[in-house]
PyMOL Python script that loads the backbone (N, CA, C, O; Angstrom):
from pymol import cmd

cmd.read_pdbstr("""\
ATOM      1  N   UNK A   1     -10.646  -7.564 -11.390  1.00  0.00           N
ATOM      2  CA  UNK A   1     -10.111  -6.217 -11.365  1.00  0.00           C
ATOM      3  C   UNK A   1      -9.087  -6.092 -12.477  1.00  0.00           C
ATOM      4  O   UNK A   1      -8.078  -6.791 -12.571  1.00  0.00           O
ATOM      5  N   UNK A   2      -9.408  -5.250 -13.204  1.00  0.00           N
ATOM      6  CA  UNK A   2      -8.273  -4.766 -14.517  1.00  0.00           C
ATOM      7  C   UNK A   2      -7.830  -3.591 -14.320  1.00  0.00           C
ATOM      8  O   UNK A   2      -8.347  -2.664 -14.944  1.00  0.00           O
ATOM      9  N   UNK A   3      -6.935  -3.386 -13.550  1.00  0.00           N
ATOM     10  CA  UNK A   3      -5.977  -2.302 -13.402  1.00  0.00           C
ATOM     11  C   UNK A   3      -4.600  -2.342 -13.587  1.00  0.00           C
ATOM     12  O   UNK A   3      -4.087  -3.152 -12.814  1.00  0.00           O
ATOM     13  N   UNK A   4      -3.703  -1.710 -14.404  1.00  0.00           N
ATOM     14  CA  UNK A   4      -1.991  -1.344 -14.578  1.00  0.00           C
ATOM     15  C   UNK A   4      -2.159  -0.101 -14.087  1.00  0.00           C
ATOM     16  O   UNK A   4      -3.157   0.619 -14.051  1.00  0.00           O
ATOM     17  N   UNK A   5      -0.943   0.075 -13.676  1.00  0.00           N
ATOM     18  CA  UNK A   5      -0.277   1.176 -13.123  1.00  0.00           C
ATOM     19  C   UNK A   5       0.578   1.631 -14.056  1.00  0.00           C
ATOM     20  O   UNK A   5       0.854   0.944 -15.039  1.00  0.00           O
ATOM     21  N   UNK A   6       1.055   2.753 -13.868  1.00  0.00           N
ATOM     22  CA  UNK A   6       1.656   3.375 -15.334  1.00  0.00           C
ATOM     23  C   UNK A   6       3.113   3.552 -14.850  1.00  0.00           C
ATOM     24  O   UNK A   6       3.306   3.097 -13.723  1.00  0.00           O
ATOM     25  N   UNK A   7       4.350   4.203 -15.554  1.00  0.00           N
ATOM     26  CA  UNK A   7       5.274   3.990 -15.556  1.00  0.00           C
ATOM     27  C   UNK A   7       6.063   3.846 -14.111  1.00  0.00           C
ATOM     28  O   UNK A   7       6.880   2.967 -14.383  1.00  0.00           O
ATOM     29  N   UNK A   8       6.265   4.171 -12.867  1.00  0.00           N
ATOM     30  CA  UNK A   8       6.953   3.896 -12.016  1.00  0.00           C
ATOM     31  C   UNK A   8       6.062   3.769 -10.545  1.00  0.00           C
ATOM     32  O   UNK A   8       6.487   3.905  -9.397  1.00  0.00           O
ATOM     33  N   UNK A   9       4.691   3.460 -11.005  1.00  0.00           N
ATOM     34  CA  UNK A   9       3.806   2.992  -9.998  1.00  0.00           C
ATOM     35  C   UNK A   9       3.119   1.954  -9.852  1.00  0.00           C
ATOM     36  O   UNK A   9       2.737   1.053 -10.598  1.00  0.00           O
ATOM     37  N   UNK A  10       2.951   2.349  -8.153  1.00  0.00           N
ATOM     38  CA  UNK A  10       2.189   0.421  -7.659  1.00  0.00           C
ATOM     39  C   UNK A  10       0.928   0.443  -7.189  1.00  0.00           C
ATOM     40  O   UNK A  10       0.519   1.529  -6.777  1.00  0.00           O
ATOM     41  N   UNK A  11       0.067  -0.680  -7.141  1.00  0.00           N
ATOM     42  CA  UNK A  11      -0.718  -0.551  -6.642  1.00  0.00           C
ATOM     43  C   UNK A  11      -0.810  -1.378  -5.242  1.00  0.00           C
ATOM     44  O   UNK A  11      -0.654  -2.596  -5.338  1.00  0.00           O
ATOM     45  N   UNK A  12      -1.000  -0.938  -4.207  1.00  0.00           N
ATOM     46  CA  UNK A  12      -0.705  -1.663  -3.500  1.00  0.00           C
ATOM     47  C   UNK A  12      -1.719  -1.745  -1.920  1.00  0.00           C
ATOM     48  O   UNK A  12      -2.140  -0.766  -1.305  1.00  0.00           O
ATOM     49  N   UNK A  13      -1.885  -2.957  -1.616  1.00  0.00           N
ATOM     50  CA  UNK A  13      -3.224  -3.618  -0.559  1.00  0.00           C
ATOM     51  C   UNK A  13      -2.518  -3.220   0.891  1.00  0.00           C
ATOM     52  O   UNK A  13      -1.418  -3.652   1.235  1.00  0.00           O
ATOM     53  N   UNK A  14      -3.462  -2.192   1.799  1.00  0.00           N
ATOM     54  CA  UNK A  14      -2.898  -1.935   2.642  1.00  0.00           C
ATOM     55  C   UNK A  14      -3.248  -3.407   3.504  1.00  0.00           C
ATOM     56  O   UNK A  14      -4.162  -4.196   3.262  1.00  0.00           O
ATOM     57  N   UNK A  15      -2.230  -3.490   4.559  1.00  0.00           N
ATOM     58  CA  UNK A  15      -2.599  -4.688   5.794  1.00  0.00           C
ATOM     59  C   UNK A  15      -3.222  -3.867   6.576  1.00  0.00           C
ATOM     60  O   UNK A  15      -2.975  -2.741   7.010  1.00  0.00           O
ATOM     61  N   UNK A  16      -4.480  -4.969   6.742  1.00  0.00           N
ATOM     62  CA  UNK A  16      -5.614  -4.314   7.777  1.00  0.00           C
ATOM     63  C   UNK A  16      -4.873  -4.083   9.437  1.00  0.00           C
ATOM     64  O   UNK A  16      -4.030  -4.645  10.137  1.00  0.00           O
ATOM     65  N   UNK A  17      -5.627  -3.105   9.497  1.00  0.00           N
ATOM     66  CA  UNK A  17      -5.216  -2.566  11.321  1.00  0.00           C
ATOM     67  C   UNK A  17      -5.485  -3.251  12.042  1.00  0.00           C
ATOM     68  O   UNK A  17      -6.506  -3.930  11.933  1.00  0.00           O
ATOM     69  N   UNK A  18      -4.692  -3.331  13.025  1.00  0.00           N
ATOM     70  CA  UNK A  18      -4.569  -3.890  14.167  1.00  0.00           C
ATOM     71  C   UNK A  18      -5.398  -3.538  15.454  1.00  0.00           C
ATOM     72  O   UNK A  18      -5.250  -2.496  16.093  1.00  0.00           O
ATOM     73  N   UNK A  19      -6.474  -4.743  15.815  1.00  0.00           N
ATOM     74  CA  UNK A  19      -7.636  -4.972  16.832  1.00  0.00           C
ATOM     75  C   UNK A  19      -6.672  -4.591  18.261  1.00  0.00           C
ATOM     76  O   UNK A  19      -5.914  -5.406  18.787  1.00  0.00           O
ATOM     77  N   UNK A  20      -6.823  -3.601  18.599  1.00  0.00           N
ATOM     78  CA  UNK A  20      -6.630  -3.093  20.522  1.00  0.00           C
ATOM     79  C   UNK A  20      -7.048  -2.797  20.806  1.00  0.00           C
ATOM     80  O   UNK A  20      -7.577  -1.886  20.170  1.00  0.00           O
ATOM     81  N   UNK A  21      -7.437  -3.009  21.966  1.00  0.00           N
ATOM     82  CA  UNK A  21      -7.673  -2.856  23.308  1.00  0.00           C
ATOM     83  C   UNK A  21      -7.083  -1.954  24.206  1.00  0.00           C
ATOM     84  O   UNK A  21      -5.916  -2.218  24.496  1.00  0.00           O
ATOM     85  N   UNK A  22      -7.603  -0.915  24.747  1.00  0.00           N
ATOM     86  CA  UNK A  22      -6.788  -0.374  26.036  1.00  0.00           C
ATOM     87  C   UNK A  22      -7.753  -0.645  27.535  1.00  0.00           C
ATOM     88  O   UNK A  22      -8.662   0.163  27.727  1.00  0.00           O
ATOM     89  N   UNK A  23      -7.576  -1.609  28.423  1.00  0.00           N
ATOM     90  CA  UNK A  23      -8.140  -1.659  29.719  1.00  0.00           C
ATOM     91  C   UNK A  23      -9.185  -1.726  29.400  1.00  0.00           C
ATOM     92  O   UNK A  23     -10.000  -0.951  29.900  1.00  0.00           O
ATOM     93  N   UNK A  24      -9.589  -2.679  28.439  1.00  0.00           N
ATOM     94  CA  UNK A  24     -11.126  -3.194  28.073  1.00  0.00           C
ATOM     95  C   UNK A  24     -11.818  -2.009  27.017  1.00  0.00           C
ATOM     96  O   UNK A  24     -12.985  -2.029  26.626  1.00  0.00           O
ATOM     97  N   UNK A  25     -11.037  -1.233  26.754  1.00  0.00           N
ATOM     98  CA  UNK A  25     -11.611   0.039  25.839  1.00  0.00           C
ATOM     99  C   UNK A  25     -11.482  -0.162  24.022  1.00  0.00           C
ATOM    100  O   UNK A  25     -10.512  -0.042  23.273  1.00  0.00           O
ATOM    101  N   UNK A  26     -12.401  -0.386  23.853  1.00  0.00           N
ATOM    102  CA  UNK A  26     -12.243  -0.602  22.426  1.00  0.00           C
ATOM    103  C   UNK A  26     -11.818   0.554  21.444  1.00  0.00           C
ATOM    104  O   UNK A  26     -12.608   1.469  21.211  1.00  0.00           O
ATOM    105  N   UNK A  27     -10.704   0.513  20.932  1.00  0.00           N
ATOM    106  CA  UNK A  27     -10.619   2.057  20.439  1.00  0.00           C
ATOM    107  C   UNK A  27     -11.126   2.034  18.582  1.00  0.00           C
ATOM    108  O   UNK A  27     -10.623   1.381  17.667  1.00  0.00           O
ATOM    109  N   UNK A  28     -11.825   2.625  18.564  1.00  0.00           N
ATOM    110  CA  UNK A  28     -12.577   3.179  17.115  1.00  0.00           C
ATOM    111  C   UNK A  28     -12.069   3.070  15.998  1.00  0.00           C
ATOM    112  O   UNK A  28     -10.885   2.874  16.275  1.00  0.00           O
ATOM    113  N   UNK A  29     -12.186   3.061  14.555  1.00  0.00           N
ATOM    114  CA  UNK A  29     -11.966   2.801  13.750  1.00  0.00           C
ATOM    115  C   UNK A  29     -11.064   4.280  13.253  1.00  0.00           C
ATOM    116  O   UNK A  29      -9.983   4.323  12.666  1.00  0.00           O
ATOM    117  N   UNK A  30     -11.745   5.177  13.616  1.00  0.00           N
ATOM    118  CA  UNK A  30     -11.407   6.624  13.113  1.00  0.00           C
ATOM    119  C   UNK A  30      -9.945   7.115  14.014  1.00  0.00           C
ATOM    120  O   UNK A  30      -9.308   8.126  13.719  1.00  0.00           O
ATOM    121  N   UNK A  31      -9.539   6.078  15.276  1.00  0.00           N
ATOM    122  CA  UNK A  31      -8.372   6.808  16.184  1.00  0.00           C
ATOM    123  C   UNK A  31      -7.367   5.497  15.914  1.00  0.00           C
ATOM    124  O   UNK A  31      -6.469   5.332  16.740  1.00  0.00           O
ATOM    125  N   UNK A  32      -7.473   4.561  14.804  1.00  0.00           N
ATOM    126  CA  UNK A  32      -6.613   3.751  14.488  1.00  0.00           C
ATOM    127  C   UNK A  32      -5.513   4.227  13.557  1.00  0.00           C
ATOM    128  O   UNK A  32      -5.713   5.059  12.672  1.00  0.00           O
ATOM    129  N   UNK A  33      -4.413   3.691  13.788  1.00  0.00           N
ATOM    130  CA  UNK A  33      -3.298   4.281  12.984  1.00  0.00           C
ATOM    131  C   UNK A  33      -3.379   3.513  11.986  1.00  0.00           C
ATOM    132  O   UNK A  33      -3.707   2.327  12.022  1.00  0.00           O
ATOM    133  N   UNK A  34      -3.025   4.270  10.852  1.00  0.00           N
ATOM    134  CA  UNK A  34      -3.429   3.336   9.552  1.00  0.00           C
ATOM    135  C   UNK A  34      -1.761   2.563   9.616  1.00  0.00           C
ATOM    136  O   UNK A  34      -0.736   3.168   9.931  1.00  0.00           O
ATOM    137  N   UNK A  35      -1.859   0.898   9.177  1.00  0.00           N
ATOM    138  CA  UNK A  35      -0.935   0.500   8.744  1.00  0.00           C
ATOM    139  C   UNK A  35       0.224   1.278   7.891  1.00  0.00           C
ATOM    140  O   UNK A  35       0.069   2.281   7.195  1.00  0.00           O
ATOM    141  N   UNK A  36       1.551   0.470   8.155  1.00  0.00           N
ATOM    142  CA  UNK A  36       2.360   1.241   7.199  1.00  0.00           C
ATOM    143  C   UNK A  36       3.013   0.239   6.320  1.00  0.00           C
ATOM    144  O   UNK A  36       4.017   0.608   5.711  1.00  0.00           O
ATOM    145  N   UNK A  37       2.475  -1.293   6.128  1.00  0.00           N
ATOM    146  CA  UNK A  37       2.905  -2.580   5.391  1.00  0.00           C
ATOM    147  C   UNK A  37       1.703  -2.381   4.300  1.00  0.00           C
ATOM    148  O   UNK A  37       0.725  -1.634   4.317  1.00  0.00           O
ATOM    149  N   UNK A  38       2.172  -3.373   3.314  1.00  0.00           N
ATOM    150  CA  UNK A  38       0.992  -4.108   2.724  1.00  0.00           C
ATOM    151  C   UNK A  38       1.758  -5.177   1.383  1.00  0.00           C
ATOM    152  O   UNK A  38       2.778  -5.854   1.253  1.00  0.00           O
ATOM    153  N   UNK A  39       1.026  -4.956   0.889  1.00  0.00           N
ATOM    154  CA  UNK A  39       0.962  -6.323  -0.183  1.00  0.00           C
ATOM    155  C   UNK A  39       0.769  -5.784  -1.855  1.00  0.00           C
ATOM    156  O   UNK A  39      -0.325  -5.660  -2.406  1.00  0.00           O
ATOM    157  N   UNK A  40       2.046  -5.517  -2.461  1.00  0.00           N
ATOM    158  CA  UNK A  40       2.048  -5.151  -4.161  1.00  0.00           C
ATOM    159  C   UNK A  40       0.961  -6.025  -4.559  1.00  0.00           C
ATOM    160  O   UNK A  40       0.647  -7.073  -3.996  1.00  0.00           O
ATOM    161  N   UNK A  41       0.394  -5.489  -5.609  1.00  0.00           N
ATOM    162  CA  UNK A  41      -1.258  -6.238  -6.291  1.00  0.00           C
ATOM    163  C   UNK A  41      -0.220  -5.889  -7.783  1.00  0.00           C
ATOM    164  O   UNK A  41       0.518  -6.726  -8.303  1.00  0.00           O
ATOM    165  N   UNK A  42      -0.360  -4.812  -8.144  1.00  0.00           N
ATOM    166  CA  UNK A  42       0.149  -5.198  -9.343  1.00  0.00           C
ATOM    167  C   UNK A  42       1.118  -3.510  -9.593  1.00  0.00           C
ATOM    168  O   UNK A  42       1.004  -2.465  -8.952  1.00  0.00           O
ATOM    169  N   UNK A  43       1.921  -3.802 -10.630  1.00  0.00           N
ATOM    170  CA  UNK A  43       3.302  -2.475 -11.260  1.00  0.00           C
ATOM    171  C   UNK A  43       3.348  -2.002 -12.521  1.00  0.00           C
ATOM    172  O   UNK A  43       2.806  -2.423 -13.542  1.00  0.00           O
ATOM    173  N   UNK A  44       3.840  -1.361 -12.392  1.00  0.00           N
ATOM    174  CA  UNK A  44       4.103  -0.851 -13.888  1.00  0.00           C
ATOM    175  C   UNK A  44       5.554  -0.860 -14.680  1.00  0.00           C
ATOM    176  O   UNK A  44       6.483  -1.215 -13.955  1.00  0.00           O
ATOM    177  N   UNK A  45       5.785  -0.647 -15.559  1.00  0.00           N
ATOM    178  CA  UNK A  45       6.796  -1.152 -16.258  1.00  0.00           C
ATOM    179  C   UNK A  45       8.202  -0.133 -16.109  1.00  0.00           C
ATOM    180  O   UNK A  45       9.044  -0.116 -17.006  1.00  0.00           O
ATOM    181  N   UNK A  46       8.338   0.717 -14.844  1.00  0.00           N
ATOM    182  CA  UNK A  46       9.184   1.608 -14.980  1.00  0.00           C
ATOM    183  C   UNK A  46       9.302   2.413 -15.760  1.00  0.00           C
ATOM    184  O   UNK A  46       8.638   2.612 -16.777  1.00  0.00           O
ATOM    185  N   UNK A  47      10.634   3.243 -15.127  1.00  0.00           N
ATOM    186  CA  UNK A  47      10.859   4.410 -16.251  1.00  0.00           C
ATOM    187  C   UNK A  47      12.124   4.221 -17.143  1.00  0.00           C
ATOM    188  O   UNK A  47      12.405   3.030 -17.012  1.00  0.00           O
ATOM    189  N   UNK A  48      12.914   4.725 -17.879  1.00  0.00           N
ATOM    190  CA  UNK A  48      14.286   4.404 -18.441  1.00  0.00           C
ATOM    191  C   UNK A  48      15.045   4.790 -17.450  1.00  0.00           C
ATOM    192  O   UNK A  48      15.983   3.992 -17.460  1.00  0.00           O
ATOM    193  N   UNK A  49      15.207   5.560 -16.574  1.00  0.00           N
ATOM    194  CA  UNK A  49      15.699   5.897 -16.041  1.00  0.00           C
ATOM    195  C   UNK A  49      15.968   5.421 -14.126  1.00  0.00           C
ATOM    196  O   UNK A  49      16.895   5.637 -13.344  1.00  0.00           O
ATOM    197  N   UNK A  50      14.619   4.704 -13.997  1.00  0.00           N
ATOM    198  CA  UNK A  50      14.440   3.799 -12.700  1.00  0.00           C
ATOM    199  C   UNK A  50      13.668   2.978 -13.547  1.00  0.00           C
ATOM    200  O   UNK A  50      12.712   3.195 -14.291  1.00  0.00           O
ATOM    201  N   UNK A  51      14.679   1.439 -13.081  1.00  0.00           N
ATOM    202  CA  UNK A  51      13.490   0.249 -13.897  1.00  0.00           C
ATOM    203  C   UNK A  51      12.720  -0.160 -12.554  1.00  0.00           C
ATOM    204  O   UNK A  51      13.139   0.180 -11.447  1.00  0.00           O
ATOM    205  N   UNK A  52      11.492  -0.962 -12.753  1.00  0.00           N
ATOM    206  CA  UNK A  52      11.179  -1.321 -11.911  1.00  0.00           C
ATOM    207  C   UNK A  52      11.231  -3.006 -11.043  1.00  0.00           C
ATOM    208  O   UNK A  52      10.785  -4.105 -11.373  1.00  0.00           O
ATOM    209  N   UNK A  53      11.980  -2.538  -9.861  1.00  0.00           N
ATOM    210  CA  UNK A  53      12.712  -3.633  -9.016  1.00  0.00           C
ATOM    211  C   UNK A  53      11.240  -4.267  -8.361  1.00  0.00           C
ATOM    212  O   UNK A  53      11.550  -5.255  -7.696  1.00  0.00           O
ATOM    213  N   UNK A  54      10.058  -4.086  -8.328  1.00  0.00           N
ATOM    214  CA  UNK A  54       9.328  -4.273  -7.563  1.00  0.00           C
ATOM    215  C   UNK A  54       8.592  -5.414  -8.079  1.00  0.00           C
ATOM    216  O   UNK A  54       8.683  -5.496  -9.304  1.00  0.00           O
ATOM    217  N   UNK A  55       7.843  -6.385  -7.491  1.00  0.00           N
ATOM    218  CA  UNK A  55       6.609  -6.951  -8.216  1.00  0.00           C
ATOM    219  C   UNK A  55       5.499  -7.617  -7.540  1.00  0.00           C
ATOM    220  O   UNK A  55       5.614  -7.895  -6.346  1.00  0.00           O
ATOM    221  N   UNK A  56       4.386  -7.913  -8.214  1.00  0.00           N
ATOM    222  CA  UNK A  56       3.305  -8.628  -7.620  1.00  0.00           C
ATOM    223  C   UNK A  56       3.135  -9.475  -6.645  1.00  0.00           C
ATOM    224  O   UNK A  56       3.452 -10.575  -7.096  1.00  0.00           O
ATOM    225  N   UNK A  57       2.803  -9.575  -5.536  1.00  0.00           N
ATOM    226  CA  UNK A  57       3.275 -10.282  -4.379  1.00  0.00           C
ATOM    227  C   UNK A  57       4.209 -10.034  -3.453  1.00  0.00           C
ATOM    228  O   UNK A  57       4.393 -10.853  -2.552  1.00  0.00           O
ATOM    229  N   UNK A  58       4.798  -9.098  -3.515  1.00  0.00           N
ATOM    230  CA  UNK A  58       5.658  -8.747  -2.430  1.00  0.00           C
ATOM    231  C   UNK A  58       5.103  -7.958  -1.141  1.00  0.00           C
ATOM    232  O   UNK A  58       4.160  -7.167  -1.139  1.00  0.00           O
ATOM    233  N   UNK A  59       5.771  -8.287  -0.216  1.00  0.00           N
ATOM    234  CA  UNK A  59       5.434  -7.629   1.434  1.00  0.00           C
ATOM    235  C   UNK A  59       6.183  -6.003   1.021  1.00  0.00           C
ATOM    236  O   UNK A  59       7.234  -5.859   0.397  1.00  0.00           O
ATOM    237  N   UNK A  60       5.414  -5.037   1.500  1.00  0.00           N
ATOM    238  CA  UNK A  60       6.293  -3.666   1.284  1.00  0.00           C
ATOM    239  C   UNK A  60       5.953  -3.252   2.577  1.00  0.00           C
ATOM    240  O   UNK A  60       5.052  -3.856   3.160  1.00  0.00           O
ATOM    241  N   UNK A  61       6.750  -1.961   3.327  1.00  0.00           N
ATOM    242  CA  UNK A  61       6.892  -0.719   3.895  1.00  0.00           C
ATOM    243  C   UNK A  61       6.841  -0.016   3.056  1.00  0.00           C
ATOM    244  O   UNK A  61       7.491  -0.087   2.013  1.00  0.00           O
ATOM    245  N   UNK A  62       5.756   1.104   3.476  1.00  0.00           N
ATOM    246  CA  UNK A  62       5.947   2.951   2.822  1.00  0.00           C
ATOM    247  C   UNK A  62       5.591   3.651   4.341  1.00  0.00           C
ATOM    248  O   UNK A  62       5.516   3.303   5.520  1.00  0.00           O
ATOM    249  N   UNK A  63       5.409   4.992   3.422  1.00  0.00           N
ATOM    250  CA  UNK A  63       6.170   6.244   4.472  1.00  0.00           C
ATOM    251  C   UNK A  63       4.361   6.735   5.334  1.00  0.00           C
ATOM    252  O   UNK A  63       3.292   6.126   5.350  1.00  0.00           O
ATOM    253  N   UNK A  64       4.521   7.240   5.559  1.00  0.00           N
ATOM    254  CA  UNK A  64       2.931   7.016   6.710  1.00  0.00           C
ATOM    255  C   UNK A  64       1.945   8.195   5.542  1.00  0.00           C
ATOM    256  O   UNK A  64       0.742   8.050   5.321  1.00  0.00           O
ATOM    257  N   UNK A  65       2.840   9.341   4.918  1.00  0.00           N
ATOM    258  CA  UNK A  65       1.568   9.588   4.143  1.00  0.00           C
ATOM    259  C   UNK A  65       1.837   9.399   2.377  1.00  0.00           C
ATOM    260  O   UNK A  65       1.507  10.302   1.609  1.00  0.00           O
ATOM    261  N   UNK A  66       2.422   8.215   1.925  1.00  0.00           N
ATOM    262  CA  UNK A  66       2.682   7.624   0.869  1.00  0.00           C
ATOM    263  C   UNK A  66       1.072   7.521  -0.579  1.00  0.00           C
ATOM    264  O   UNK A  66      -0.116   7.294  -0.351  1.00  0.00           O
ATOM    265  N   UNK A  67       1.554   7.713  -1.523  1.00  0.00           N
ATOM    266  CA  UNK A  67       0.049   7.496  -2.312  1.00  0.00           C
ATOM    267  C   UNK A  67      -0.926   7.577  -2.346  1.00  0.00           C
ATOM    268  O   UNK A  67      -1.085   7.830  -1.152  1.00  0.00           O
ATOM    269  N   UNK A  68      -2.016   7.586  -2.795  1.00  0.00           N
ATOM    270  CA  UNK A  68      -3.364   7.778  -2.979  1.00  0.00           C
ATOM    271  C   UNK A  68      -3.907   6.614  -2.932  1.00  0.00           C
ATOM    272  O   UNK A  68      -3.528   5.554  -3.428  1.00  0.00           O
ATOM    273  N   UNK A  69      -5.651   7.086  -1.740  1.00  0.00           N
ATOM    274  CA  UNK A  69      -5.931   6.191  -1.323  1.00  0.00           C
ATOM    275  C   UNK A  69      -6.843   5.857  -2.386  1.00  0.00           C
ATOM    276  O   UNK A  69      -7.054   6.912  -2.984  1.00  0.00           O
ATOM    277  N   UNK A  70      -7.619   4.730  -3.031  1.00  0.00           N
ATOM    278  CA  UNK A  70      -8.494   4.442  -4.078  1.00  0.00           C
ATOM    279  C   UNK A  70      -9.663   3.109  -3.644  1.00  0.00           C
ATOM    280  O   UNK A  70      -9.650   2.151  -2.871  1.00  0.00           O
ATOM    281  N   UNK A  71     -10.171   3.422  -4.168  1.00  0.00           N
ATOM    282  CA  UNK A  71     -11.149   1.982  -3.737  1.00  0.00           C
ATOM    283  C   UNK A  71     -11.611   1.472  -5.373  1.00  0.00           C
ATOM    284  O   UNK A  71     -11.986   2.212  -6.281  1.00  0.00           O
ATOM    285  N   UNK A  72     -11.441  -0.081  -5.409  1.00  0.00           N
ATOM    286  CA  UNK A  72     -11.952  -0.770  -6.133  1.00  0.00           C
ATOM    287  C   UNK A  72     -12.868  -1.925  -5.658  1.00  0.00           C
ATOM    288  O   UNK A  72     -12.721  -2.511  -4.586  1.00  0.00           O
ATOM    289  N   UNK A  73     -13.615  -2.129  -6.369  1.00  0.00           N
ATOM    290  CA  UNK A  73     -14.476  -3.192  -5.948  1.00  0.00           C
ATOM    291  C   UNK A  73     -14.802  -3.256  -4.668  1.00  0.00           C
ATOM    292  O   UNK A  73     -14.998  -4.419  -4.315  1.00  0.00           O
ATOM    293  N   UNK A  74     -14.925  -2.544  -3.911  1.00  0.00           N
ATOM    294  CA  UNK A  74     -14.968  -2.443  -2.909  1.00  0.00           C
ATOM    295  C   UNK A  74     -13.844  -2.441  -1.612  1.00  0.00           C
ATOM    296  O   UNK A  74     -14.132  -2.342  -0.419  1.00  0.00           O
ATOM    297  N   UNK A  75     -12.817  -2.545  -2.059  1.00  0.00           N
ATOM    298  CA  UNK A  75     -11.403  -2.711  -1.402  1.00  0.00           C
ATOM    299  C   UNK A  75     -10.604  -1.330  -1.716  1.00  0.00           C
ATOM    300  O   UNK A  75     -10.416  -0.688  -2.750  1.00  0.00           O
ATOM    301  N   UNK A  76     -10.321  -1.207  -0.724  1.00  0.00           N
ATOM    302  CA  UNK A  76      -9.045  -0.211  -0.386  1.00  0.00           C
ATOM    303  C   UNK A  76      -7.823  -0.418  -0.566  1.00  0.00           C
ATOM    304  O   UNK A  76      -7.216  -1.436  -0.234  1.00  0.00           O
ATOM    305  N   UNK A  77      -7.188   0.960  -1.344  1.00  0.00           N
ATOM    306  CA  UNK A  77      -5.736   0.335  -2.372  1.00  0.00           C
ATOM    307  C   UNK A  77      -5.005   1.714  -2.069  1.00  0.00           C
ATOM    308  O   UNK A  77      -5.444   2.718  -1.508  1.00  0.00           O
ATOM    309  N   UNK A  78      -3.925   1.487  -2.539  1.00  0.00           N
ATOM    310  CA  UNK A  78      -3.104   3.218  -2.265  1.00  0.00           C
ATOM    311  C   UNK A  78      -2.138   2.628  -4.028  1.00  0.00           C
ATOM    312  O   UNK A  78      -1.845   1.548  -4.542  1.00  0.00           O
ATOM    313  N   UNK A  79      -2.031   3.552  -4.247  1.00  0.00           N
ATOM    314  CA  UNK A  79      -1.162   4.051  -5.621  1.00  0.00           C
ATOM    315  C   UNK A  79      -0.175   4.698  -5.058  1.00  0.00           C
ATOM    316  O   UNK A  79      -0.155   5.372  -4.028  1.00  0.00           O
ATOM    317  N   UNK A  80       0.593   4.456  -5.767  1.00  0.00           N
ATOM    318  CA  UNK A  80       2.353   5.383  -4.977  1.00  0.00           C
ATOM    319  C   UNK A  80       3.515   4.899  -5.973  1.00  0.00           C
ATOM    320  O   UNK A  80       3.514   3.725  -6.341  1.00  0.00           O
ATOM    321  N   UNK A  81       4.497   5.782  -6.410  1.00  0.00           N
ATOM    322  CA  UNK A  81       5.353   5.737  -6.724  1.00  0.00           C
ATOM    323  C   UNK A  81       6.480   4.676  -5.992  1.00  0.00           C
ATOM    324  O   UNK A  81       6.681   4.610  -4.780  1.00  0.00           O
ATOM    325  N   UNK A  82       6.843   4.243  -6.553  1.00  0.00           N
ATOM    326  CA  UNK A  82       7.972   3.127  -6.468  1.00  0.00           C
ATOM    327  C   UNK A  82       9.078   3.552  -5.437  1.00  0.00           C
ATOM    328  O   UNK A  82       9.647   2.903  -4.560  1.00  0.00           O
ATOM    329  N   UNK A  83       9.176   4.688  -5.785  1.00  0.00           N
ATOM    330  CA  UNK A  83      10.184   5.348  -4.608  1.00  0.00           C
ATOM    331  C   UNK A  83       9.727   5.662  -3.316  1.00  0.00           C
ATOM    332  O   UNK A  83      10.529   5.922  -2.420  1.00  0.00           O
ATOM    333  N   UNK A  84       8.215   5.663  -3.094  1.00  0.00           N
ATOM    334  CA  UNK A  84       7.825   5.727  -1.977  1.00  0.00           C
ATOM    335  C   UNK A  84       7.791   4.564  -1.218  1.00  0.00           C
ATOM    336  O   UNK A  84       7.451   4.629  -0.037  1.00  0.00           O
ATOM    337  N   UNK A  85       8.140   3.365  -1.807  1.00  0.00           N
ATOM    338  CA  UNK A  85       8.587   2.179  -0.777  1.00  0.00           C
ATOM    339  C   UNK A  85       9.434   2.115  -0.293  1.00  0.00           C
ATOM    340  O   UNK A  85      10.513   2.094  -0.885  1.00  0.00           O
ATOM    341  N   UNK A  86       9.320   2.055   1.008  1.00  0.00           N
ATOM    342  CA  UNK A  86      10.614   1.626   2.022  1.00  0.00           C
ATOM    343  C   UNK A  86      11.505   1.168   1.775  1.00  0.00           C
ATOM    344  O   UNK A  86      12.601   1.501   1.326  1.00  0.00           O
ATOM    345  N   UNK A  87      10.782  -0.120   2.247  1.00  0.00           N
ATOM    346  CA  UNK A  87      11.202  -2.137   1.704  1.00  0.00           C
ATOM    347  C   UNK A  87      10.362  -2.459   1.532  1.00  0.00           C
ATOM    348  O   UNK A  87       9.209  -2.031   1.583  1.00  0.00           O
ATOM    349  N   UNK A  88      11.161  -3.899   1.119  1.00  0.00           N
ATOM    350  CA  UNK A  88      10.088  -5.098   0.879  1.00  0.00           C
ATOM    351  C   UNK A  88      10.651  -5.789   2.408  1.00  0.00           C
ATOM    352  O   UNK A  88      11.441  -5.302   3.217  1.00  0.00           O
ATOM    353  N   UNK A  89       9.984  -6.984   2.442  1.00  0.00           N
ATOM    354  CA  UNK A  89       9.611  -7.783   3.700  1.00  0.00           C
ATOM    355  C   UNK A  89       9.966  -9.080   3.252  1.00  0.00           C
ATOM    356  O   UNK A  89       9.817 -10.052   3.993  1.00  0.00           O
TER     357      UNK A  89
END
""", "prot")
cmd.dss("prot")
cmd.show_as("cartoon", "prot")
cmd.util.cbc("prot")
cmd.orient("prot")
């Protein structure tokens, strides 16, 4: 995968959802709450004005409707501004 992100954005691997159960009820893929963690893949070089504190490998929090969702290679990614991270982890 050859992707940069451009000046104050990330790309970043959501953590897969969490398998529950309610009273033996399997609940669906479509009534799962999407994660709100994941895993920086790769950044961009900031702006002059916000450098960028972030980098490759880090655990993050964002906001529940944070970035754009994208698919590469078959994997699911969200793009988001730097400021839309929480924390890191």
């Amino acid at each position: 995968m050859s992707i940069k992100p451009l000046a104050d954005r990330v790309l970043v691997k959501p953590a897969a959802a969490e398998e529950k159960t309610v009273g033996g009820i399997i609940i669906p893929d479509s009534a799962k709450e999407k994660p709100l963690k994941g895993e920086v893949i790769a950044v961009g070089n900031g702006t002059k004005d916000e450098p960028m504190v972030l980098k490759a490998g880090d655990e993050v929090l964002y906001g529940k409707y944070a970035g754009t969702e994208i698919e590469l290679d078959g994997t699911q990614f969200l793009i988001m501004r730097q400021s839309d991270v929480l924390a890191t982890i």
